[in-house]
N, C-alpha and C positions, 0 to 999 in steps of 0.2 A: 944657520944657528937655530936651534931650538931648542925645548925645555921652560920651563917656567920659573918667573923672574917676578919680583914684589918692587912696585913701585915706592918710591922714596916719598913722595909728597903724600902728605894724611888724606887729603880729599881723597884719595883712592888706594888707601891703604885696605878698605875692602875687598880690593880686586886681586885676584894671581891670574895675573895677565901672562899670558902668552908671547912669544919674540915682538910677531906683529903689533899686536895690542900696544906694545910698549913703543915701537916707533911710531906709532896713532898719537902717542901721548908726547913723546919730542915734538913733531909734529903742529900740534896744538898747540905749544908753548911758544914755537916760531911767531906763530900767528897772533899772537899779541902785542899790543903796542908796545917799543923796545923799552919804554921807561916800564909798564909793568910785568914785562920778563925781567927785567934787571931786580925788579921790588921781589919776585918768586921767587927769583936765584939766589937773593942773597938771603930769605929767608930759610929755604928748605934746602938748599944745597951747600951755602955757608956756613948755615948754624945761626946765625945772624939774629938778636933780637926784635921787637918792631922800634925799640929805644935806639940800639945800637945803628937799624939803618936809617931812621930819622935822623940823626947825628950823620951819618957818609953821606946821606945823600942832601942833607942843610934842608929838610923839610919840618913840619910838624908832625908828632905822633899821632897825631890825629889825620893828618894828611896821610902819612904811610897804612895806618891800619884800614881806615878807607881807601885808601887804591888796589893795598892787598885784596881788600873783599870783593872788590869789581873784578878785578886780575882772575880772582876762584869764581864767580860766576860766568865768566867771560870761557874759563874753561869748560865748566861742566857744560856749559849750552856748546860749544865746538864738537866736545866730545859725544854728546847726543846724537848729535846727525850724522 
């Protein structure tokens, strides 16, 4: 498969990544601790607010939007290397 494909997640809505590129980025996502893929997934792939998964997942919004930002740095440093 090839052709190019735009990544769903804003951190890298600057990119038109390539097939590869874009299993790079699955990839990545694996690699994170399951509670903060879970925190990604329900944001950017749900729809998800950070209100609404503080409520599912019985944290603080403050807990959720800091795990998110560790989760998006945790990304861009994998995806670096």
């Amino acid at each position: 498969m090839t052709g190019v494909q735009t990544c769903a997640l804003p951190i890298y809505k600057q990119y038109e990544t390539d097939y590869d590129t874009n299993i790079t980025i699955k990839d990545a996502l694996q690699q994170l601790k399951p509670e903060h893929n879970e925190l990604i997934y329900l944001l950017e792939y749900e729809g998800y607010s950070y209100k609404e998964i503080a409520e599912l997942t019985k944290q603080s919004l403050e807990n959720v939007k800091i795990k998110i930002f560790r989760a998006r740095q945790q990304l861009r440093k994998i995806l670096k290397d």
